[in-house]
C-alpha positions as CSV (number, residue, x, y, z in Angstrom):
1,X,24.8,-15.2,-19.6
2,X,24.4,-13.2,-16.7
3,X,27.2,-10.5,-15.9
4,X,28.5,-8.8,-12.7
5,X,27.5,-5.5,-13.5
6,X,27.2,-3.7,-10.2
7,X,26.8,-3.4,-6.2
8,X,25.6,0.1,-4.7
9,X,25.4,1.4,-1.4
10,X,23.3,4.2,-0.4
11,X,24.3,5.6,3.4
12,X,23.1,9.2,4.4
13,X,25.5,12.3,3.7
14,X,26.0,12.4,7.3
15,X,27.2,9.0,7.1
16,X,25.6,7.4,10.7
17,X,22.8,5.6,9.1
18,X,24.1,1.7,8.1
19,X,23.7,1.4,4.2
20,X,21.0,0.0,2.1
21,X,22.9,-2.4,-0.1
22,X,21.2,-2.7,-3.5
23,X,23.0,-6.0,-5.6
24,X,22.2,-5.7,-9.4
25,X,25.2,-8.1,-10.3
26,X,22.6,-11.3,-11.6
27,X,20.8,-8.7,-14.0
28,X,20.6,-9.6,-17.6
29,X,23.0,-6.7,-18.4
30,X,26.6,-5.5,-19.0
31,X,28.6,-2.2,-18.2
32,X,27.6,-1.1,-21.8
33,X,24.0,-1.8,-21.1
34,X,24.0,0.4,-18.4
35,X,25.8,3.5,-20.4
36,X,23.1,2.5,-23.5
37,X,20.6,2.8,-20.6
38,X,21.7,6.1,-19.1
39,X,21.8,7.8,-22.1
40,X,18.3,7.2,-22.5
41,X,17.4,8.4,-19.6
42,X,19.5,11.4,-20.2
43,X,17.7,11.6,-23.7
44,X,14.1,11.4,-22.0
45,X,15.5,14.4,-19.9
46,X,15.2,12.1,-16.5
47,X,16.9,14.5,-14.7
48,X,14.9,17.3,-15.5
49,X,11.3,16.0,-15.2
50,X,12.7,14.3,-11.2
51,X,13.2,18.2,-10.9
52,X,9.9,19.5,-12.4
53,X,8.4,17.0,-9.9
54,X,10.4,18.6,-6.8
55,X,10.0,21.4,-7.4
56,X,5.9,21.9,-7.8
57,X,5.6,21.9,-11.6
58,X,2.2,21.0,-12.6
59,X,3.5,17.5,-14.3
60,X,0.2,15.9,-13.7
61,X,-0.9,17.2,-17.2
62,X,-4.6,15.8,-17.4
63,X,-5.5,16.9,-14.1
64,X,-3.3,20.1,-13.9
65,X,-1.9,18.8,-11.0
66,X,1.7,19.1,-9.4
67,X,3.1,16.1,-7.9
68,X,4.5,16.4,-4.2
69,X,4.4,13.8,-1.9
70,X,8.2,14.3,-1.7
71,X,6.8,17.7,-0.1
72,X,5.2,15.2,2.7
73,X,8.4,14.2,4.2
74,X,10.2,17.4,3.5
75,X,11.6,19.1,6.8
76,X,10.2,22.3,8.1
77,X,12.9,24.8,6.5
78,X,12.3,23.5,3.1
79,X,10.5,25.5,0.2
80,X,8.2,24.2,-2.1
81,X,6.2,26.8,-4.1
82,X,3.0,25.8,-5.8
83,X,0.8,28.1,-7.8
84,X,2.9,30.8,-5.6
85,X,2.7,29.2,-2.5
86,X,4.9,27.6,-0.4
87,X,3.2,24.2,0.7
88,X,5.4,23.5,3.3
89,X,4.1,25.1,6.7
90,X,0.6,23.6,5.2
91,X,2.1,20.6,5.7
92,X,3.6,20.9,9.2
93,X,0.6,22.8,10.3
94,X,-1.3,19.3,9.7
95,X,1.7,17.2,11.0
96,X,1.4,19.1,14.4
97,X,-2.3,18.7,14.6
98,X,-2.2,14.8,13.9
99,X,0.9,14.9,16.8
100,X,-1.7,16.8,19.0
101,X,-4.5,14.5,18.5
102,X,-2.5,11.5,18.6
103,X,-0.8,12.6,21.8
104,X,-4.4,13.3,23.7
105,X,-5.6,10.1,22.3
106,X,-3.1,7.9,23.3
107,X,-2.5,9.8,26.5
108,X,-6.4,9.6,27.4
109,X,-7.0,13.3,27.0
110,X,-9.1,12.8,24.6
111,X,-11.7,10.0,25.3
112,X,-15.1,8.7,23.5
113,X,-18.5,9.5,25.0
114,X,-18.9,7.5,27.6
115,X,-15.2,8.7,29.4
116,X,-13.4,5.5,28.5
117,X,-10.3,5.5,26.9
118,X,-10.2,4.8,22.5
119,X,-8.2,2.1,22.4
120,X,-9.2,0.3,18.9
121,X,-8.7,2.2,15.8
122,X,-10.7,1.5,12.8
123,X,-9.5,3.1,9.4
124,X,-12.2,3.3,6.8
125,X,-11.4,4.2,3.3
126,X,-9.9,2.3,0.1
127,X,-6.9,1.8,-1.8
128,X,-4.3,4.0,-1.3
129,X,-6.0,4.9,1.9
130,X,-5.7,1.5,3.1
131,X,-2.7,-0.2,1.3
132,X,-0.3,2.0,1.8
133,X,-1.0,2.2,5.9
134,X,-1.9,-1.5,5.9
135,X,1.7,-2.0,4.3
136,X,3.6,0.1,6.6
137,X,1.5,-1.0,9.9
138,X,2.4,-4.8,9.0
139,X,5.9,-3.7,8.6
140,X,6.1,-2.0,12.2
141,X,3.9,-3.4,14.5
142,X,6.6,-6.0,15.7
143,X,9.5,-3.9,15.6
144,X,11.6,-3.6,18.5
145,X,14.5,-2.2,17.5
146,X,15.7,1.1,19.2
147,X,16.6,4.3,18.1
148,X,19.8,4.1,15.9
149,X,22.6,6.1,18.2
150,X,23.3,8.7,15.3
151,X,19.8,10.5,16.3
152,X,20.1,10.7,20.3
153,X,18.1,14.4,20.5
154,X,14.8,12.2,19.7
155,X,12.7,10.6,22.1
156,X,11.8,7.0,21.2
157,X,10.1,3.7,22.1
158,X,9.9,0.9,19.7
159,X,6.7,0.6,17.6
160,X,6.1,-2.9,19.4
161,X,6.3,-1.2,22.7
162,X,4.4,1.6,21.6
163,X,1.6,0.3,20.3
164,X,1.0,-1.9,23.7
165,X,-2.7,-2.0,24.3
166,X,-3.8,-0.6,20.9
167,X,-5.5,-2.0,18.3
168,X,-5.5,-0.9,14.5
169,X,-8.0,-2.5,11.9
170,X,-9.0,-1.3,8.2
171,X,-12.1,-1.6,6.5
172,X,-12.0,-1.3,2.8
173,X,-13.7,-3.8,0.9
174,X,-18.0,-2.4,1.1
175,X,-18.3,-6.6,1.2
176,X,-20.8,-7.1,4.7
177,X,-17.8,-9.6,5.5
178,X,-14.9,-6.8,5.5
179,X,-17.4,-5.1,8.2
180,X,-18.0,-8.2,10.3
181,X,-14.2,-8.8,10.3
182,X,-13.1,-5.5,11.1
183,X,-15.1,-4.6,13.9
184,X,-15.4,-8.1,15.5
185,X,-14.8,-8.0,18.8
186,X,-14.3,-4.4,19.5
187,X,-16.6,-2.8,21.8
188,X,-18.2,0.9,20.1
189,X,-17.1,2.5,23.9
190,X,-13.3,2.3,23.3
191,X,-13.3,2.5,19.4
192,X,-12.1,5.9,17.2
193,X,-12.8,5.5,13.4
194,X,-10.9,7.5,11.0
195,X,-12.6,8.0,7.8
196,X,-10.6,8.6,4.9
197,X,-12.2,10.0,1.8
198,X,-10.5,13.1,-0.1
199,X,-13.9,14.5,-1.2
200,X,-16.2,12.4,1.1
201,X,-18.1,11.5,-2.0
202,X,-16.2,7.7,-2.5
203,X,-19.1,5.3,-2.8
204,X,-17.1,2.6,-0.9
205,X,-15.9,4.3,1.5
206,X,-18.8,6.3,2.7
207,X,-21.4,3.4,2.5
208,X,-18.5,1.7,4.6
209,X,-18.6,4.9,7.0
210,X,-22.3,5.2,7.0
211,X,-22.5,1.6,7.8
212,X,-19.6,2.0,10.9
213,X,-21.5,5.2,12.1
214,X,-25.0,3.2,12.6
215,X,-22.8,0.4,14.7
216,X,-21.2,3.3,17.0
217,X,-24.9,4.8,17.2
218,X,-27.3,2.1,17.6
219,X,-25.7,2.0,21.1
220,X,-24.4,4.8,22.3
221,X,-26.5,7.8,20.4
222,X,-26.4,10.4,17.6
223,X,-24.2,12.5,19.9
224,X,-21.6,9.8,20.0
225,X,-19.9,10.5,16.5
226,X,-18.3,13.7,17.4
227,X,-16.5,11.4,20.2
228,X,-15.7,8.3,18.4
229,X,-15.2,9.4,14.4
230,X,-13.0,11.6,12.7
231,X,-12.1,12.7,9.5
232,X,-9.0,12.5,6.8
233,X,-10.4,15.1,4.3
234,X,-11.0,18.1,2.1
235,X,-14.8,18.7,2.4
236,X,-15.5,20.4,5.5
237,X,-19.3,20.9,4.5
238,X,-20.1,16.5,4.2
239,X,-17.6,16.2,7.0
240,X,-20.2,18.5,9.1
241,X,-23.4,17.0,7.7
242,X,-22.0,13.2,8.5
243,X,-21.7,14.6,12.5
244,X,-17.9,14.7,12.8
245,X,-16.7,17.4,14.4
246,X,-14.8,19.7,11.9
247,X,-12.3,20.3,14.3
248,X,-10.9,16.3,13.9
249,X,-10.3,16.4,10.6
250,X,-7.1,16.4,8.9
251,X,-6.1,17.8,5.7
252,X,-4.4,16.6,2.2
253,X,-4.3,18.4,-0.8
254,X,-4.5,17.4,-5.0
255,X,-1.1,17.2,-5.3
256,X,-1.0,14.6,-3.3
257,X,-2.5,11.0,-5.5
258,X,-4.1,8.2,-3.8
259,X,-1.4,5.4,-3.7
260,X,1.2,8.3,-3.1
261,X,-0.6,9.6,0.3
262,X,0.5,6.8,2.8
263,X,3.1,10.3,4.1
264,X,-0.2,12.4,4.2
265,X,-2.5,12.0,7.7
266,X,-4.0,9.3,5.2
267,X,-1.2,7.1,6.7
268,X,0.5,9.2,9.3
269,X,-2.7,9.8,11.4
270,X,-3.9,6.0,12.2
271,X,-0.2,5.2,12.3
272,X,0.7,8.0,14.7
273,X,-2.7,6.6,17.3
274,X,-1.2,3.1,16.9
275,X,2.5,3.9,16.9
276,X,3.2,7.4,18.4
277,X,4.0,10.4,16.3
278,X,8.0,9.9,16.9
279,X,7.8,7.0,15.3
280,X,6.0,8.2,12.6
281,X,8.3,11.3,12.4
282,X,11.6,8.7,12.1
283,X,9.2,7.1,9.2
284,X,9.1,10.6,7.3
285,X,12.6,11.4,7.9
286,X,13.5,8.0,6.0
287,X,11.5,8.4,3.2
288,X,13.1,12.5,3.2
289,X,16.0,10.7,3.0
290,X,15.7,8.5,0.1
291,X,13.9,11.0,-1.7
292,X,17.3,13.6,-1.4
293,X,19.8,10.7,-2.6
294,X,17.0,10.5,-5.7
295,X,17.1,14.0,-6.1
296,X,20.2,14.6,-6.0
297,X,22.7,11.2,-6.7
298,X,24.4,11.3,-10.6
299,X,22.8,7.9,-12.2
300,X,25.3,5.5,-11.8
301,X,25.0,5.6,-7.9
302,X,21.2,6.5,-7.8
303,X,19.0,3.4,-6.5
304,X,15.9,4.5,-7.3
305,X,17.3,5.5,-10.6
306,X,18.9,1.7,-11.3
307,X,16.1,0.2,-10.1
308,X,13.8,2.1,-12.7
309,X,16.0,1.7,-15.5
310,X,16.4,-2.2,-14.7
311,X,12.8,-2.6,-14.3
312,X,12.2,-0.9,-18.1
313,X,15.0,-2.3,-19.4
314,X,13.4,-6.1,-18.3
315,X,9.9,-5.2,-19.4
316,X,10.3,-3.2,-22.7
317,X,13.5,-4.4,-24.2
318,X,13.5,-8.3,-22.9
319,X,9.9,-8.3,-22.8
320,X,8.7,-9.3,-19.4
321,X,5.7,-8.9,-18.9
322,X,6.1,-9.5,-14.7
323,X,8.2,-8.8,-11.8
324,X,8.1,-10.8,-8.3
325,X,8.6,-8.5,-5.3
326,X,10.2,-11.3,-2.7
327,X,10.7,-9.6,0.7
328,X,12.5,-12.4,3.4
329,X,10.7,-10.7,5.7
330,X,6.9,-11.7,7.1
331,X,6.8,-8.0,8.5
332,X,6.7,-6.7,4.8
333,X,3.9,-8.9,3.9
334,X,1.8,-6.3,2.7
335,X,4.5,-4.4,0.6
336,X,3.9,-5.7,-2.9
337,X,0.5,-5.8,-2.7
338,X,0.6,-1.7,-2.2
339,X,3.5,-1.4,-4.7
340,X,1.3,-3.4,-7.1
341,X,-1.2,-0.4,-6.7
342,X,1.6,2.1,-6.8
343,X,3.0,0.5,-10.1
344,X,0.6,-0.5,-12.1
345,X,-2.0,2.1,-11.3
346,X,0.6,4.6,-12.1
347,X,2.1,3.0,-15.2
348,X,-0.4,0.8,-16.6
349,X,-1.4,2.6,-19.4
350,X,-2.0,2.4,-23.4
351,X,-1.0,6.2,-24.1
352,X,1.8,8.8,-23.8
353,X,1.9,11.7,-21.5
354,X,0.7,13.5,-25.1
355,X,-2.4,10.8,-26.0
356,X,-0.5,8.8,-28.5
357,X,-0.6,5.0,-28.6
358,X,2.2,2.9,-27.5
359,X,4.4,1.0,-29.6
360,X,6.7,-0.3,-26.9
361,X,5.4,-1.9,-23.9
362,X,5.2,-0.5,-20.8
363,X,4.8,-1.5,-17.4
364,X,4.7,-5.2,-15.4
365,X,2.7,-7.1,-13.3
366,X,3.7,-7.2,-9.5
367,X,2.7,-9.6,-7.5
368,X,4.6,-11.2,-4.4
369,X,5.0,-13.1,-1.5
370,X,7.2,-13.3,1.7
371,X,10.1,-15.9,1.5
372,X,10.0,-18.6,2.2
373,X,6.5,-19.3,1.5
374,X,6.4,-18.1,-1.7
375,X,8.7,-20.8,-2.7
376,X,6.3,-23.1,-1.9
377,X,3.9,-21.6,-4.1
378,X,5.3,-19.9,-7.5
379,X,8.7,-20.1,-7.1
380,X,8.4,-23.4,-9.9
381,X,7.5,-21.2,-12.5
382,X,10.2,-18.6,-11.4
383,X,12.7,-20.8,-12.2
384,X,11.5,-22.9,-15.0
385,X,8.7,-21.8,-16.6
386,X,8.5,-17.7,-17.7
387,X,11.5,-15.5,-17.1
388,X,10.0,-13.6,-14.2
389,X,12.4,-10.8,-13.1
390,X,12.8,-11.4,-9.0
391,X,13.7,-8.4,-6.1
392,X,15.0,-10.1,-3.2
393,X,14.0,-8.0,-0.1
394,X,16.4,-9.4,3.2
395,X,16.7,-7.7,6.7
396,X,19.9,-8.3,8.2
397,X,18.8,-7.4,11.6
398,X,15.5,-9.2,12.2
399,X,12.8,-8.3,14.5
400,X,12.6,-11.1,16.8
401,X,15.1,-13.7,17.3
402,X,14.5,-17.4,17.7
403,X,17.6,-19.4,18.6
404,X,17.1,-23.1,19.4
405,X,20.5,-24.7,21.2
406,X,19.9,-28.0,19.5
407,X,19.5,-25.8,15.8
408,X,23.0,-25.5,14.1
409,X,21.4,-21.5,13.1
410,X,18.7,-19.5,14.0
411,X,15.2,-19.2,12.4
412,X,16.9,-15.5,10.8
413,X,19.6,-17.3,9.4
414,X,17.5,-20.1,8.0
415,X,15.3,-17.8,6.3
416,X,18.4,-15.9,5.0
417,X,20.1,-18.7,3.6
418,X,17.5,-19.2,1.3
419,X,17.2,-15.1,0.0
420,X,20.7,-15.5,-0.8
421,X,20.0,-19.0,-2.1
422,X,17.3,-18.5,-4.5
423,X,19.1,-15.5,-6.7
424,X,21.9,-17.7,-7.1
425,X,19.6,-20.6,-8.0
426,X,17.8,-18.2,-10.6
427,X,21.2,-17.1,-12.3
428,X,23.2,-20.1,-12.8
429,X,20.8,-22.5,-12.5
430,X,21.8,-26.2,-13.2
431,X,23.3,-27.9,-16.2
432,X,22.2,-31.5,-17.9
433,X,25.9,-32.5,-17.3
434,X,26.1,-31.6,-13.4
435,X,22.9,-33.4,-13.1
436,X,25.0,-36.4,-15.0
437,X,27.7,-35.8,-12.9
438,X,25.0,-37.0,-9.9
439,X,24.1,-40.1,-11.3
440,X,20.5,-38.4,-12.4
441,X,19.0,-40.5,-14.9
442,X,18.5,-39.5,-18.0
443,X,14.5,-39.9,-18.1
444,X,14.7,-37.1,-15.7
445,X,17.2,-35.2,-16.5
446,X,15.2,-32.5,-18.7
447,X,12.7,-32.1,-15.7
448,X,15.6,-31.3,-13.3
449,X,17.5,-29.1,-15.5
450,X,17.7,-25.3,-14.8
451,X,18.4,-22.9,-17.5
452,X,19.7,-20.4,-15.5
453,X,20.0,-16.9,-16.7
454,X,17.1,-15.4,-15.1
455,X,17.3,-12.1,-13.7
456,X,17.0,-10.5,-10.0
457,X,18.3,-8.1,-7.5
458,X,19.3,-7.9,-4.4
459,X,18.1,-5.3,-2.1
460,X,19.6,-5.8,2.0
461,X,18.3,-3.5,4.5
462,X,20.2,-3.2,7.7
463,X,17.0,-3.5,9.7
464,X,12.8,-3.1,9.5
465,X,12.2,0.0,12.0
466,X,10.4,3.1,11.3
467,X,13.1,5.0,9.3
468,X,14.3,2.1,7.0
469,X,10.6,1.6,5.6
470,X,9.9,5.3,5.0
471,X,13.4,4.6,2.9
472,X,12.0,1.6,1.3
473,X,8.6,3.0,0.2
474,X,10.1,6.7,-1.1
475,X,12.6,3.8,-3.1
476,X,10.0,2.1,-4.8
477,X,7.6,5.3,-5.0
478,X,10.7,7.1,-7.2
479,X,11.3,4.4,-9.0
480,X,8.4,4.1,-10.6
481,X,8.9,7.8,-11.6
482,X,11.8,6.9,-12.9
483,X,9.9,4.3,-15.1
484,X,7.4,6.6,-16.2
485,X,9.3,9.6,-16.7
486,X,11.7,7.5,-19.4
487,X,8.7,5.8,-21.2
488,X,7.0,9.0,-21.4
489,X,4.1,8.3,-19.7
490,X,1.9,10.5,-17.1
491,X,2.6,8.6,-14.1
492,X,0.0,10.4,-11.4
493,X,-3.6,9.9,-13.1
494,X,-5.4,6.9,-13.2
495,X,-8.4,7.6,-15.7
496,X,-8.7,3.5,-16.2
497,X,-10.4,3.0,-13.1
498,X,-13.3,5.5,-14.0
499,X,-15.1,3.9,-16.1
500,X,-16.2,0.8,-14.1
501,X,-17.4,3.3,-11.4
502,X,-20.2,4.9,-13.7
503,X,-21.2,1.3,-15.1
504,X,-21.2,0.4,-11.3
505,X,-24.1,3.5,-10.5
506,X,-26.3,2.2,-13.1
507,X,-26.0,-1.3,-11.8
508,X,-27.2,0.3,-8.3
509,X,-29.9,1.7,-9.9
510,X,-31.5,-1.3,-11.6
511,X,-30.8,-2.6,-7.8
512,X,-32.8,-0.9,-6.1
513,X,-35.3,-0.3,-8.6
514,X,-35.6,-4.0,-9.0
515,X,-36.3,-4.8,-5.6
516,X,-38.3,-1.7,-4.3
517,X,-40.5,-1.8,-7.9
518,X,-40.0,-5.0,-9.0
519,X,-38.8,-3.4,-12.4
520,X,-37.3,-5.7,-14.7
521,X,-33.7,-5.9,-16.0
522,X,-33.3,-3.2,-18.9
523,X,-30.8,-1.3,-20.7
524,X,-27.9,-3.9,-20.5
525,X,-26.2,-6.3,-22.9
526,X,-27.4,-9.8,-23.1
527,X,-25.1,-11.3,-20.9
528,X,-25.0,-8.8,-17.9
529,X,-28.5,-8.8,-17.6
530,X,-28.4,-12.2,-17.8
531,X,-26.4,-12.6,-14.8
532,X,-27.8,-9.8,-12.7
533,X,-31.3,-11.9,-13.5
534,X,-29.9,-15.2,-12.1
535,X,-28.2,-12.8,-9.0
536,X,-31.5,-11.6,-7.9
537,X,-33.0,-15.1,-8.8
538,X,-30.9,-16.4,-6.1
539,X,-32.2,-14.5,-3.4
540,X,-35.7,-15.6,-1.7
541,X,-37.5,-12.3,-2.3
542,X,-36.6,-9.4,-4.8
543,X,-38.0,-6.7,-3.0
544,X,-37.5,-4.9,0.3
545,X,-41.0,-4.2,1.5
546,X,-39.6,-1.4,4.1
547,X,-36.0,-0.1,5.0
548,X,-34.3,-1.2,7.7
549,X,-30.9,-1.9,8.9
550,X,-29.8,-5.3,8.7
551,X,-26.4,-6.1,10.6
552,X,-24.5,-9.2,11.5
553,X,-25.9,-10.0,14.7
554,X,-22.8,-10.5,16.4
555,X,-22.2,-6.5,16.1
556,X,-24.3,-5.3,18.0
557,X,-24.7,-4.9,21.5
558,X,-26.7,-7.7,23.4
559,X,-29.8,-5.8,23.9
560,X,-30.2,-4.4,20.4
561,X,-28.7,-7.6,18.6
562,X,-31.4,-9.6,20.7
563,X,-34.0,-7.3,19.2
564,X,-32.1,-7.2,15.6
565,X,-32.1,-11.2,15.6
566,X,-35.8,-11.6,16.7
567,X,-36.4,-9.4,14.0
568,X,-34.6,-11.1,11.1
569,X,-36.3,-14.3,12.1
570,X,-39.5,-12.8,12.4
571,X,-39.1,-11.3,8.9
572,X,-37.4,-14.2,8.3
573,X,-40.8,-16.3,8.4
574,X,-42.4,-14.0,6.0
575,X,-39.5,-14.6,3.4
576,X,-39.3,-10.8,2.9
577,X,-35.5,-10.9,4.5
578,X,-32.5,-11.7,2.3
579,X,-30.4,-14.4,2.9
């Protein structure tokens, strides 16, 4: 059975902040387990490796790389030395610039090339360029909650109010519908893009850029991008040759990984156009202070430290191969699928941190959905099919309130009653005899019976605002550290989504040579050319007989979609267009 084991609080040392209440009590584990599991982690020198990390050691042992987004959030006095550097006042020097720009933008200082005001933000750019903002925008956008009276000195406006007026979209899938959905409706006058591409190289991304650029331009001219695009990356020279103006774009650095960078102006520049940059400074001050308690907290009081150890203790030693992530919360809608990149991009893999095969297993699946609809969903097999262990995300301050005089509680409390609800329902479950006891019958009885025993946590924040997510993303981000560090693993690389991108460039090839050349399929196993034979079957005519740009019509401007459209159905009629 499942045993109380333990509740932790974690309130900053100054002690204003209300607590984040983590509840580990319905785990599968006992007071031993936790000293069996602690001595593991002390065996797997935990403590020291979360140090090498802090501290700018070059952990990232394939790539050479150290591993500081900690040094993201870190406040201006701090000192973190890399290769003999101290990366700090890099990183404020790019903080003040994206509170510059974000300030002149949202102010109208800065306006597109016509002299209207940029109103729309479109981020272009891919996984952790887009699910760790997407994440953190969804969790803000309909926050209302003031400044907490422990920080006075900071001037403040609630993201809801701040984002009045303001639009923020993301483009990340290169599918033509991602493009139609994300720039639907906006008008190319009042709309800034941020591309997001470390090297400005990512096919994706750029073709997604490219394709944005020729939108913006087909009505309002070459000399419009150095108004209406800008730039989150390292390669000045592409960022030049693209037309952006080298003076709008904002800098990140190696040490900083993809699904790690949502604290980098990856995140922090869109956020700061939508949101304000004091909002987005609260956001880093959270996650700084998570990060510290990580650093810094002996084990047994140490969230992200529990968390991790539960999480391997669930997945190696009891052998689930899953984990739910459950917020009660619609505002954190987006949060597991970006932990599911964080986790199992990080931790997913088949090899040590030295190149040596597993023999244990490592790592879960995350997948999740906001209560209460995910009850109506997967929740059955939660409870009685596969143990599944659950983390049950509630807010005990919610962003909006809905009261209804004839309801005996609100729409918060309903939602609540079920996040305290369904842990319960997991750990005890319900027994053939209480069923009995209702006058069940027995035909039934094994479909209605419970086993109980399933594990989950409890995690209650005091409210969603700008400094309680940055808490709850450094909390997750450090706990998969912790999971890593323990099984041995190099968390920060991600060589298992290479190889698909080099099998990808030869399918582009046979592409283009197929339908420019009419070159047959060659070079690939029986059943992928098969299927690339039936793909271009399926379109009317193979080849493009000239180049031209083919948009949904509805994206560009009347005059130029009138003469796209008449086009398309001219070549339409000569079946030379694909459909």
């Amino acid at each position: 059975m499942i045993k109380t084991c333990g509740t932790r609080e974690f309130m900053d040392t100054d002690g204003m902040e209300p607590a984040i209440v983590l509840d580990y009590s319905r785990q599968n584990v006992t007071g031993e387990t936790m000293e069996l599991l602690f001595k593991l982690a002390e065996k797997a020198q935990l403590k020291e490796k979360i140090e090498a990390m802090f501290s700018g050691d070059k952990i990232n042992v394939t790539e050479d790389r150290a591993v500081l987004h900690t040094a993201l959030r870190a406040p201006a006095d701090a000192e973190v030395m890399v290769d003999g550097r101290d990366v700090v006042p890099d990183v404020h020097e790019v903080l003040g610039k994206i509170k510059d720009f974000s300030d002149r933008v949202r102010s109208g200082d800065f306006r597109g090339s016509t002299g209207r005001e940029l109103k729309d933000v479109v981020v272009v750019g891919i996984g952790g360029s887009y699910l760790g903002p997407l994440f953190v925008h969804q969790a803000l956008k309909n926050g209302t909650h003031r400044m907490p009276q422990s920080r006075p000195d900071l001037p403040y406006m609630a993201p809801k109010l701040a984002s009045v007026g303001r639009t923020l979209h993301f483009l990340a899938n290169v599918d033509p519908v991602d493009v139609a959905e994300a720039l639907d409706g906006l008008d190319q006058e009042t709309t800034l893009v941020v591309v997001v591409s470390k090297t400005f190289t990512t096919a994706e991304t750029m073709l997604n850029a490219r394709t944005v650029r020729t939108w913006i331009t087909s009505r309002l001219g070459e000399q419009a991008v150095a108004s209406h695009m800008v730039a989150v990356s390292t390669n000045l020279k592409l960022v030049s040759e693209f037309g952006i103006d080298v003076n709008n774009t904002f800098a990140f650095w190696d040490w900083v990984g993809g699904r790690y960078s949502v604290s980098s102006a990856v995140g922090l520049l869109p956020l700061s156009l939508q949101y304000g940059f004091d909002n987005m400074e609260r956001f880093l001050e959270g996650a700084h202070s998570m990060d510290e308690h990580f650093r810094s907290a002996p084990f047994e009081d140490n969230l992200p430290v529990l968390m991790g150890l539960l999480s391997l203790y669930n997945a190696t030693f009891k052998g689930c191969a899953a984990r739910a992530i459950l917020p009660y919360c619609q505002a954190l809608a987006k949060f597991a699928p970006h932990i599911q990149q964080v986790n199992m991009e990080s931790n997913g893999k088949g090899v040590d941190i030295n190149g040596k095969s597993l023999d244990y297993a490592v790592s879960e699946i995350d997948f999740g959905e906001p209560g209460t609809n995910g009850q109506h969903s997967f929740y059955q097999l939660i409870h009685q099919g596969r143990v599944i262990p659950c983390d049950f995300i509630g807010v005990i301050k919610s962003q909006q309130s809905v009261y209804l005089a004839s309801e005996i509680v609100s729409n918060h409390d309903e939602l609540m009653s079920n996040f305290f609800a369904q842990a319960d329902a997991l750990a005890y479950g319900k027994t053939a005899d209480e069923l009995r006891a209702e006058n069940v019958p027995d035909y039934l009885i094994p479909h209605k019976t419970f086993t109980g025993n399933r594990p989950s946590l409890s995690l209650l924040l005091p409210a969603l605002d700008p400094y309680t997510v940055g808490q709850l993303l450094s909390l997750y981000e450090n706990r998969v550290a912790v999971q890593g560090f323990v099984w041995g693993l190099n968390s920060f690389d991600q060589w298992g989504v290479e190889l698909g991108k080099v099998l990808a460039a030869r399918v582009r090839t046979q592409l283009n040579r197929s339908r420019t050349k009419m070159k047959p399929i060659s070079g690939f196993n029986y059943s992928t050319t098969r299927l690339l034979q039936k793909y271009l079957e399926g379109k009317h005519q193979l080849i493009y007989p000239e180049p031209h740009d083919v948009f949904p019509c509805t994206l560009l401007d009347t005059e130029v979609r009138a003469r796209a459209c008449a086009r398309a159905r001219r070549l339409a009629s000569l079946d030379v267009l694909e459909r």
